[in-house]
PLY file of the C-alpha trace (Angstrom):
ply
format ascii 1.0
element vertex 162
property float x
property float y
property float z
element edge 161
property int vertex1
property int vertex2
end_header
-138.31 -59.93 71.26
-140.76 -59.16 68.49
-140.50 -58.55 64.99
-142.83 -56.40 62.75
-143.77 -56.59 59.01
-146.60 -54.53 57.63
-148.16 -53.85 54.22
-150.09 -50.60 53.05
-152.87 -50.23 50.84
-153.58 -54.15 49.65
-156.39 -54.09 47.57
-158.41 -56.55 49.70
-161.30 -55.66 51.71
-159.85 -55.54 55.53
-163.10 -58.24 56.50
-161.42 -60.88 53.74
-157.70 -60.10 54.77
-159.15 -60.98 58.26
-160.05 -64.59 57.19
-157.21 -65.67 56.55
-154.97 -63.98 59.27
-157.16 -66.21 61.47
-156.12 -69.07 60.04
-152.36 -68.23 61.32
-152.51 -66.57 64.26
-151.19 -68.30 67.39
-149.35 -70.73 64.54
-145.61 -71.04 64.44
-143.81 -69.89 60.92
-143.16 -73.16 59.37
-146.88 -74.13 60.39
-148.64 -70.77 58.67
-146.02 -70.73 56.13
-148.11 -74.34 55.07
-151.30 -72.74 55.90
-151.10 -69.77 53.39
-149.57 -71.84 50.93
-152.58 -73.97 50.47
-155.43 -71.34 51.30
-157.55 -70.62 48.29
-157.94 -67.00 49.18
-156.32 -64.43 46.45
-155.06 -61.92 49.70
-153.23 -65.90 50.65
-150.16 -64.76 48.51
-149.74 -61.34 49.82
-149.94 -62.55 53.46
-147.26 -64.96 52.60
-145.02 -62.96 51.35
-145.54 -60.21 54.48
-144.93 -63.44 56.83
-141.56 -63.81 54.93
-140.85 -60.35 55.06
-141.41 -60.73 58.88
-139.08 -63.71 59.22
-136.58 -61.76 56.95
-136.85 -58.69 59.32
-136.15 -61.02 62.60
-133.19 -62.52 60.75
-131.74 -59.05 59.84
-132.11 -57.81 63.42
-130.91 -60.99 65.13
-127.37 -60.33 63.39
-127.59 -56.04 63.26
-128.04 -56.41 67.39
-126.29 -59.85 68.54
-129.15 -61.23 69.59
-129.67 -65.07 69.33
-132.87 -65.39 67.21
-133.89 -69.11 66.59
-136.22 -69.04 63.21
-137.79 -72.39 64.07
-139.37 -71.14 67.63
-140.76 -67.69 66.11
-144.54 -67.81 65.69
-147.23 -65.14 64.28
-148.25 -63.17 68.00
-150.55 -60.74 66.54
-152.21 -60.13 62.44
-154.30 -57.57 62.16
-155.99 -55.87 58.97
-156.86 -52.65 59.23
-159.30 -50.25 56.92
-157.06 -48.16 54.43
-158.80 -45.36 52.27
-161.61 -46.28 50.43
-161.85 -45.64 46.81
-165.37 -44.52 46.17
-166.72 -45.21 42.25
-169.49 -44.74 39.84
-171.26 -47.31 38.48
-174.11 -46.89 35.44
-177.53 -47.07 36.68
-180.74 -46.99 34.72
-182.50 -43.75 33.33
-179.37 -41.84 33.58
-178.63 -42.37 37.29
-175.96 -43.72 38.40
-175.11 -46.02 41.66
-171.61 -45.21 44.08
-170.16 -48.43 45.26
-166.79 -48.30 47.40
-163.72 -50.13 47.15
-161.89 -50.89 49.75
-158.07 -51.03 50.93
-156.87 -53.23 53.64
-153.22 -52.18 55.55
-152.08 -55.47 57.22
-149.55 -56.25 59.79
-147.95 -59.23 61.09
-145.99 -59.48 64.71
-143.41 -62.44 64.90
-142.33 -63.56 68.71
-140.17 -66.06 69.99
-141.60 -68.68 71.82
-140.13 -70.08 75.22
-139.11 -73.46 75.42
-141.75 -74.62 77.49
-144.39 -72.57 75.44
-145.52 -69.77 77.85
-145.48 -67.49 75.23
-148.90 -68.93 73.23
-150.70 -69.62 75.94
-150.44 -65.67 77.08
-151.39 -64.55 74.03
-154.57 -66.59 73.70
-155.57 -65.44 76.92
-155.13 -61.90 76.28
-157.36 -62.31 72.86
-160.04 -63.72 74.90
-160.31 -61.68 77.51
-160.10 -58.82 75.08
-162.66 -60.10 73.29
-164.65 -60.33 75.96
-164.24 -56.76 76.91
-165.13 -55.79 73.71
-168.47 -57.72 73.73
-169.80 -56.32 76.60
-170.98 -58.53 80.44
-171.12 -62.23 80.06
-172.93 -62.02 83.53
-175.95 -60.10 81.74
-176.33 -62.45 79.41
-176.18 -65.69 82.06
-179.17 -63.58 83.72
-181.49 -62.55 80.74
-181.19 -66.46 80.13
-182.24 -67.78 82.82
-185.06 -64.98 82.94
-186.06 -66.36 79.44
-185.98 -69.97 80.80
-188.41 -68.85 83.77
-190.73 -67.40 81.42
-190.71 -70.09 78.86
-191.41 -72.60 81.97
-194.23 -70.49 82.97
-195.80 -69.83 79.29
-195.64 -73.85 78.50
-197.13 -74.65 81.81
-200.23 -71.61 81.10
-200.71 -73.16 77.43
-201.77 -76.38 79.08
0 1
1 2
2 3
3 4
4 5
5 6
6 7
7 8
8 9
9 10
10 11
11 12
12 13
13 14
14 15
15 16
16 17
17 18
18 19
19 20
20 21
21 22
22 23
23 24
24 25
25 26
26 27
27 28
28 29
29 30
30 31
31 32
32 33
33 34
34 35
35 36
36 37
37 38
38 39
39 40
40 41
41 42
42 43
43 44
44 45
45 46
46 47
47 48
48 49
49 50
50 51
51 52
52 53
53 54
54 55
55 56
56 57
57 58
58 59
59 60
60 61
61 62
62 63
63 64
64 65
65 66
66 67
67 68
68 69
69 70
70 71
71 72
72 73
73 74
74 75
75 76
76 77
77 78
78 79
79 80
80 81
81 82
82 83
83 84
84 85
85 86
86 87
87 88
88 89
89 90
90 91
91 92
92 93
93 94
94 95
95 96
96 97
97 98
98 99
99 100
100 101
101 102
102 103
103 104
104 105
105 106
106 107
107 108
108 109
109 110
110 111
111 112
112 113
113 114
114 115
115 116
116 117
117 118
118 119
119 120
120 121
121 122
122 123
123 124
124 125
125 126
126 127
127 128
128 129
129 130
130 131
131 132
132 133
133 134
134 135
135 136
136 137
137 138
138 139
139 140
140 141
141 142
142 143
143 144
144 145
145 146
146 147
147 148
148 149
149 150
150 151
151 152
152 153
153 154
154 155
155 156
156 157
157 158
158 159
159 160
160 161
């Protein structure tokens, strides 16, 4: 069963929220709980309190539909930060000009899953990351081939220079 907890328009670029979301992803509560605590990053505090919202939220449901929730095996499945509206601004420039800079506004989300007892659940969801991540990047064959294209060429060039 998963449980949900999302904030709206943090004023936190989405690329900074992101930094620190890695940091607990894959971790169990108690674990990022820790982690945030003792991350220098200002959006630290606001993460923290969405992970307790989270754990607050699974707690709530756990009684509301009879469902046995243990606290201690939850862990954070999925955090994402997502672009909110930006907030576009004026800033003086010289001779009378002036400069437009944006703000930006990140809407995060946490996902809180129990984990098995022998710890399937983790291990599925770091394999779905990766191979999504590899979708998104594009062939890892191509890349095997244009390197060992370059390494041909380089032989050849090295071997012509002498």
């Amino acid at each position: 069963m998963e449980f949900r907890a999302q904030t709206r328009f943090v004023r936190v670029s989405p690329q900074k929220a992101r930094l620190v979301l890695e940091l607990i992803k894959g971790k169990r509560v108690e674990d990022a709980l820790n982690t945030l605590m003792f991350t220098k990053k200002r959006v630290a505090a606001k993460v923290e309190k969405l992970l307790r919202s989270a754990v607050q939220n699974a707690n709530y449901l756990s009684g509301e539909r009879n469902v046995d929730v243990d606290i201690d095996n939850l862990f954070v499945k999925h955090a994402i930060a997502n672009d909110g509206p930006r907030m576009k601004r004026i800033r003086p420039a010289p001779m009378g000009r002036a400069f437009r800079y944006v703000r930006r506004i990140a809407h995060i989300e946490l996902v809180l899953a129990e984990r098995g007892k022998n710890g399937a659940d983790l291990a599925t969801v770091v394999g779905e990351e990766r191979t999504e991540a590899k979708a998104a990047t594009g062939k890892p064959k191509a890349r095997t081939k244009q390197k060992a294209v370059a390494k041909k060429f380089a032989g050849t060039k090295t071997a012509g220079k002498r």
